[in-house]
BALUM-695650 format. One record per residue (C-alpha): residue number from 1; chain; z, y, x. Coordinates in Angstrom, 2 decimals, always signed. Each point is the difference from the previous one (the first is absolute). Layout:
N
- NUM;A;Z;Y;X
...
end
This chain:
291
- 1;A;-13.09;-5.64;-9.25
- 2;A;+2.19;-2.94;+1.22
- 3;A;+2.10;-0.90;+3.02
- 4;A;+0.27;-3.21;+1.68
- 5;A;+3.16;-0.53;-1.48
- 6;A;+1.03;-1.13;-3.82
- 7;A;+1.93;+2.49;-2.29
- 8;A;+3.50;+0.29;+1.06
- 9;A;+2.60;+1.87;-1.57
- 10;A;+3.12;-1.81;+1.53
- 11;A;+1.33;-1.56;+3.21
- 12;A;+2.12;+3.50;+0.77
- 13;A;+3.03;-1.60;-1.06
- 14;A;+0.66;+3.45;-1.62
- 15;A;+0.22;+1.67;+3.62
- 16;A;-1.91;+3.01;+1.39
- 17;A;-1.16;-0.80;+3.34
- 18;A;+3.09;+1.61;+2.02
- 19;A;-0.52;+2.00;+3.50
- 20;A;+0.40;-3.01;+2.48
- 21;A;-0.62;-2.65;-2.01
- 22;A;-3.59;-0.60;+1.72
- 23;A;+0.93;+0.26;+3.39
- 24;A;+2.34;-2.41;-0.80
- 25;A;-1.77;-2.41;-1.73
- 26;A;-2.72;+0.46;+2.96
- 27;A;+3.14;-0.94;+2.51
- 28;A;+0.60;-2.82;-2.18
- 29;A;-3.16;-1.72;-0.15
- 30;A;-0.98;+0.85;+4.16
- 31;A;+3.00;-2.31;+0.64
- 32;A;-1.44;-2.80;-1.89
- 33;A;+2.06;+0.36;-2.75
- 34;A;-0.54;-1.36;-4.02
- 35;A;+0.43;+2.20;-3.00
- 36;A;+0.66;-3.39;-1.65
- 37;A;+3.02;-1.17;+2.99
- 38;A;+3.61;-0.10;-1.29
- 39;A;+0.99;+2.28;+2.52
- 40;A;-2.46;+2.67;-1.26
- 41;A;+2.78;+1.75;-1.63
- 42;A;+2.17;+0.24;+2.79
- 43;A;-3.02;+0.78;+2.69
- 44;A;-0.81;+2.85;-1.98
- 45;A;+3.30;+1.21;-1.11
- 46;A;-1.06;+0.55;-3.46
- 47;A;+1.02;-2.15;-3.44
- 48;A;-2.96;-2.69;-0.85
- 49;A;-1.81;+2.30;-2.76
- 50;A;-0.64;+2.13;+2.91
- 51;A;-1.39;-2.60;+2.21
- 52;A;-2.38;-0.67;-2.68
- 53;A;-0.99;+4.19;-0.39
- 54;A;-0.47;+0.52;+3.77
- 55;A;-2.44;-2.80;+0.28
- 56;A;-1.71;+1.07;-3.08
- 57;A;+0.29;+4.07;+1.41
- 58;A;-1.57;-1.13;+3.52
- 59;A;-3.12;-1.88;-2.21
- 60;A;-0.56;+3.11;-2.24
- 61;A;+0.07;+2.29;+3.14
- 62;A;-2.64;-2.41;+1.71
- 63;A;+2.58;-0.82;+2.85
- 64;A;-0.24;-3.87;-0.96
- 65;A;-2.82;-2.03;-1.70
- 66;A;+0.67;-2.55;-2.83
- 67;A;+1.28;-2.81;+2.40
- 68;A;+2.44;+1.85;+1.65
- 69;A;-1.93;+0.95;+3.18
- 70;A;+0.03;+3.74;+1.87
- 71;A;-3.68;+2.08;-0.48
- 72;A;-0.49;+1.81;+3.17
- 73;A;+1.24;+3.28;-1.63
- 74;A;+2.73;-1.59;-0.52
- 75;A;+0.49;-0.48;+4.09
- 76;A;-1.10;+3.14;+1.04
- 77;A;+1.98;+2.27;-2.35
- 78;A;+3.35;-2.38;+0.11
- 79;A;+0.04;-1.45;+3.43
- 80;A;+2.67;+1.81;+2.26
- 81;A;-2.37;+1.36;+2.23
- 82;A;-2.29;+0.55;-3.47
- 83;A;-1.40;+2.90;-1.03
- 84;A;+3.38;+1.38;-2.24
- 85;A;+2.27;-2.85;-0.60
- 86;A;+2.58;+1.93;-1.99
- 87;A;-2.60;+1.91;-1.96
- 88;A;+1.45;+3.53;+1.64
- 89;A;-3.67;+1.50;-0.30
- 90;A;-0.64;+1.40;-3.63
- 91;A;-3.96;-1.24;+0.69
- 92;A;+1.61;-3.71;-0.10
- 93;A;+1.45;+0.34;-3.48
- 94;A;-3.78;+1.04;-0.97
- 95;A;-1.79;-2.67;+1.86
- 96;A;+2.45;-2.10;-1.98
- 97;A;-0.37;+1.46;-3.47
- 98;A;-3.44;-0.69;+0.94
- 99;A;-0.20;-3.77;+0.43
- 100;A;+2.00;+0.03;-3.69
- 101;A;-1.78;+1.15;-1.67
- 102;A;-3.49;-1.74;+1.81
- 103;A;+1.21;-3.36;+0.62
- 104;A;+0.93;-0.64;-3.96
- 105;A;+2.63;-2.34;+0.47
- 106;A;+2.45;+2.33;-1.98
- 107;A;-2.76;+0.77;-3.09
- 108;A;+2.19;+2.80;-1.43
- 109;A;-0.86;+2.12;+3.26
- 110;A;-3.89;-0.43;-0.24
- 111;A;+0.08;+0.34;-3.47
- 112;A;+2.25;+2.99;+0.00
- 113;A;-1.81;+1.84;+2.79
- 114;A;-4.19;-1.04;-0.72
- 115;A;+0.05;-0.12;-3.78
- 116;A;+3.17;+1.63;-1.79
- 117;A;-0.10;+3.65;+2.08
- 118;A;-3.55;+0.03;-0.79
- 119;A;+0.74;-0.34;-3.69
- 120;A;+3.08;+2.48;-0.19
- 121;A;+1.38;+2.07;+3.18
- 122;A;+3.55;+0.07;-2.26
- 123;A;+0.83;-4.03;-1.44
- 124;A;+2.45;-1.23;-1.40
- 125;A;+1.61;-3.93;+0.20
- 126;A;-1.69;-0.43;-3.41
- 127;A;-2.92;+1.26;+1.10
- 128;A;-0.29;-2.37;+3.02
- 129;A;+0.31;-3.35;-2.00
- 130;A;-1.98;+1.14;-2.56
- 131;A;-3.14;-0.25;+2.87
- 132;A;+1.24;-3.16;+1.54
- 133;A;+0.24;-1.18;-4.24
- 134;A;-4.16;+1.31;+0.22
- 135;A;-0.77;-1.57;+3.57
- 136;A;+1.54;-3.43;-1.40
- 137;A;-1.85;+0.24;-3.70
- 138;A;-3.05;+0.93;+1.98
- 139;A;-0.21;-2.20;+3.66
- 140;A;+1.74;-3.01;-1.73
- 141;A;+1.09;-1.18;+3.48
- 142;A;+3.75;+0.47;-0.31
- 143;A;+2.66;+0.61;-2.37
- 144;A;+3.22;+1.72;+0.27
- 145;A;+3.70;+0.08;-1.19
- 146;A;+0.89;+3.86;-1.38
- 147;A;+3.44;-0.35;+1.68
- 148;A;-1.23;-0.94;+3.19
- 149;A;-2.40;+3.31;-0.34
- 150;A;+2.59;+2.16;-0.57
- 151;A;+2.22;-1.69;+2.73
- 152;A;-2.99;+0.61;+2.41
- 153;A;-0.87;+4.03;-1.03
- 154;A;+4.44;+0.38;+0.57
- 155;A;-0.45;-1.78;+3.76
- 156;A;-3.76;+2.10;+0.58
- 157;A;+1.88;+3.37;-1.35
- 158;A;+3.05;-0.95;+2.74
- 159;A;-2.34;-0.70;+2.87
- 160;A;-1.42;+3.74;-0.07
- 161;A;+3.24;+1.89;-2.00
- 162;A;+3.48;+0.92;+1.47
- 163;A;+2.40;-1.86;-2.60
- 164;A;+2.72;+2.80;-1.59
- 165;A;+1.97;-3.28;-1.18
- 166;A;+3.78;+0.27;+0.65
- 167;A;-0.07;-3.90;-0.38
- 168;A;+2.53;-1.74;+1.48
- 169;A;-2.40;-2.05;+1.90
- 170;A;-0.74;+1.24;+3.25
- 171;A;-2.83;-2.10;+0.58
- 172;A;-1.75;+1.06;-3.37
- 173;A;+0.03;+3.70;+0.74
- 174;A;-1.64;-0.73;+3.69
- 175;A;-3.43;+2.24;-0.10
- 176;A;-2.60;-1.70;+0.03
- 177;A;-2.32;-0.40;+3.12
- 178;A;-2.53;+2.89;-0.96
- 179;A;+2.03;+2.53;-1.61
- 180;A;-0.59;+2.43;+2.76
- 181;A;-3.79;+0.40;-0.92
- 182;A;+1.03;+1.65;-3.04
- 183;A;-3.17;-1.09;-1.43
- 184;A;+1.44;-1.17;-3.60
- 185;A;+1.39;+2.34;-2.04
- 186;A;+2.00;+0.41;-3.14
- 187;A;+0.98;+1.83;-3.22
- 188;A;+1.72;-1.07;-3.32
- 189;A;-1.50;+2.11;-3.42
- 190;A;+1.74;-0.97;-3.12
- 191;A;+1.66;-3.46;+1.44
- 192;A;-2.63;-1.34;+1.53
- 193;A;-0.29;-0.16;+3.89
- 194;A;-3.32;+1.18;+1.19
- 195;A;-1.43;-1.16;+3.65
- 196;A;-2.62;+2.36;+1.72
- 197;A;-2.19;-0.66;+3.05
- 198;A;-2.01;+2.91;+0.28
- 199;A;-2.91;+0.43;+2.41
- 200;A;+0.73;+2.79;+3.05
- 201;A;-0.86;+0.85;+3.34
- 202;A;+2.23;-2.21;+1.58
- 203;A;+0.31;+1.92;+3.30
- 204;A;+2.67;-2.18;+0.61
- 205;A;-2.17;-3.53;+0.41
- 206;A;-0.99;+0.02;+3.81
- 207;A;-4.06;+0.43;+0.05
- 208;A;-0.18;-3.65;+1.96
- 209;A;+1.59;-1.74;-2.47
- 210;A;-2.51;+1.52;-2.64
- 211;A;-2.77;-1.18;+2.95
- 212;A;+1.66;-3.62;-0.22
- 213;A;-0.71;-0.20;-3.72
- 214;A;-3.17;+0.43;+0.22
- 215;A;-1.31;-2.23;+2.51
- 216;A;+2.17;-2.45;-1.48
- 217;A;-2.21;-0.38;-2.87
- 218;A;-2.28;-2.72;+0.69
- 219;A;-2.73;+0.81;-1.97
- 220;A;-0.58;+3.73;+1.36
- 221;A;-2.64;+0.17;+2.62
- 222;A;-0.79;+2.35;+2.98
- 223;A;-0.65;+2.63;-2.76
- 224;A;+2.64;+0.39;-2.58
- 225;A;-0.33;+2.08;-3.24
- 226;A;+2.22;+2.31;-0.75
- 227;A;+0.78;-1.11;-3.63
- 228;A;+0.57;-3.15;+0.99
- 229;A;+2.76;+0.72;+2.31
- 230;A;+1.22;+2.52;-2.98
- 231;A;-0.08;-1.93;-2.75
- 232;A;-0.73;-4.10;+0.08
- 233;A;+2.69;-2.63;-0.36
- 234;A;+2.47;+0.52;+3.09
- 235;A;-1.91;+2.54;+1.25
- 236;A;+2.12;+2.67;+2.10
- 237;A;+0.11;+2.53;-2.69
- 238;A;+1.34;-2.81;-2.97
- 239;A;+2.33;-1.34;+2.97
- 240;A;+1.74;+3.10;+1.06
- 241;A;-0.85;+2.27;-3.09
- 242;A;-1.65;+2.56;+2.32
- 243;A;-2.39;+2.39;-1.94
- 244;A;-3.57;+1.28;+1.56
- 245;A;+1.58;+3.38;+1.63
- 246;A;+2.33;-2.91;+2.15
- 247;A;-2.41;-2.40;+0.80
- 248;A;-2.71;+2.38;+0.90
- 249;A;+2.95;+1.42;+2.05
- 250;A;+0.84;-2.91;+1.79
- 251;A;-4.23;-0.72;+0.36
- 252;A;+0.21;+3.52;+1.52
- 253;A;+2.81;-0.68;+2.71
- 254;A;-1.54;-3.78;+1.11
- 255;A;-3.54;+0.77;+0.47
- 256;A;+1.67;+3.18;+2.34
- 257;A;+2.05;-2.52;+1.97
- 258;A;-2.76;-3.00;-0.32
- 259;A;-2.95;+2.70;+0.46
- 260;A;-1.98;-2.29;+2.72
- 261;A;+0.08;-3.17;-2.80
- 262;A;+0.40;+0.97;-3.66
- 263;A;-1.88;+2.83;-2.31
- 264;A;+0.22;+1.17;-3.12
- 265;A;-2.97;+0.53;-1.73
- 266;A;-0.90;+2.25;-3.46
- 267;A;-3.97;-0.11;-0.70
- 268;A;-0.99;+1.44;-3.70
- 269;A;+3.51;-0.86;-1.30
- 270;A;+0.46;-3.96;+1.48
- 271;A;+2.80;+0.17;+2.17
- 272;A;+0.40;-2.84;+2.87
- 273;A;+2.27;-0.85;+2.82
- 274;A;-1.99;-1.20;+2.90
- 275;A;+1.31;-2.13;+2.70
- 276;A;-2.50;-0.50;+3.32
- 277;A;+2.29;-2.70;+0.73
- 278;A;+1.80;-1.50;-2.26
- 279;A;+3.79;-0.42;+1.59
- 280;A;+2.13;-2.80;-1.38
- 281;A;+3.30;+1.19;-2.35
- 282;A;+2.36;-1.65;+2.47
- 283;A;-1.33;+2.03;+2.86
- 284;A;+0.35;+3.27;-1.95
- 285;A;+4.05;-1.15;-0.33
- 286;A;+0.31;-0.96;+3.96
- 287;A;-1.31;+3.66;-0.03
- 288;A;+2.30;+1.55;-2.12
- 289;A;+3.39;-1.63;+1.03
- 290;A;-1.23;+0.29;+4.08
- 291;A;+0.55;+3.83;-0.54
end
């Protein structure tokens, strides 16, 4: 399944996305400002690669569309009196890993969390460009430079790892803006460095946010089915790698707190999520951050 965007494994500039890189790229661009401006560098206080990763971070993370404007999450999670402007609520950082992996600008999240999972819970950097080799041989849409692959899987595996580097380079051993999900993991067996992204409860992921997800899929209806949010392409459980004791969990604690507007439904085995009416995903967050 496609996104609206084209293939794209570069634009990072070799950066993670650091901690308050978005709120101040949101700052930025609220004051009228140009990532293209000469004074760029010195508005932002970082060196001109960076300029060039931040704007390219706040498209990814759906906080700016493809000519430079603010989306209205953008607004209401970065505006000072937004809903968390400096990302202090651990439910951000998923509503976040969320639009990366759903909005496709950055294809190695999409890919990484829909397709390669699916294929094999433990992968390998190998592994990974072997399926984009596949997805190229096979959609014949786009084509792709190895080093840039491998370039991209380093930045994806700094965005959600804590970096042991004793580099010299202050900057380069920054975490990256999710690490505190813990949701990629890692091993090395015989020399090779193995990534795993294994599907849990997630207790962690507040139950709204899971609520969000869903009615943020366009295509789902007043009734949902249950495999469908489990399973299809950016559904909440390939999103946030939640298995079906989570996410019947987190069914479990909304349709307690929603009782007067959402059921769950299991008749002879089809299981549905029923909404008598359907709430928009925005209003769910208003909800959420109000508390």
């Amino acid at each position: 399944m496609s996104n609206n965007y084209k293939m794209t494994f570069s634009g990072h500039e070799s950066f993670q996305c650091r901690q308050l890189w978005l709120k101040k790229g949101y700052d930025f661009v609220v004051q009228g400002k140009s990532f293209n401006s000469d004074d760029a560098v010195v508005e932002l206080g970082v060196g001109k690669n960076m300029v060039s990763s931040i704007r390219y971070w706040m498209k990814a993370f759906n906080l700016l569309t493809k000519d430079d404007k603010l989306t209205i999450f953008a607004s209401k999670l970065l505006s000072d009196d937004g809903w968390d402007p400096y990302l202090e609520d651990e439910g951000s950082l998923w509503l976040l890993h969320y639009h990366l992996v759903k909005s496709g600008f950055a294809s190695t999240y999409s890919i990484v969390f829909n397709e390669l999972r699916k294929e094999k819970i433990e992968f390998t950097r190998d592994n990974f460009i072997s399926l984009v080799k596949r997805k190229s041989d096979f959609e014949k849409t786009f084509f792709f430079n190895e080093r840039t692959l491998i370039e991209d899987f380093s930045v994806m595996t700094k965005m959600y790892q804590r970096s042991n580097s004793s580099s010299k380079d202050k900057e380069d051993s920054f975490s990256g803006l999710l690490t505190d999900l813990d949701l990629i993991k890692s091993y090395t067996k015989s020399k090779e460095d193995f990534l795993i992204i294994e599907n849990t409860e997630r207790p962690e992921i507040p139950a709204e946010i899971i609520l969000f997800a869903i009615l943020d899929n366009e295509t789902f209806d007043k009734s949902v089915n249950f495999n469908a949010i489990e399973q299809n392409y950016n559904s909440v459980g390939s999103v946030f790698a939640i298995n079906r004791p989570g996410l019947l969990q987190k069914i479990d604690a909304l349709t307690t707190k929603y009782t007067k507007n959402l059921t769950f439904n299991d008749h002879a085995g089809i299981k549905e999520l029923q909404f008598k009416v359907k709430p928009t995903a925005m209003s769910i967050l208003n909800k959420y951050y109000a508390n």
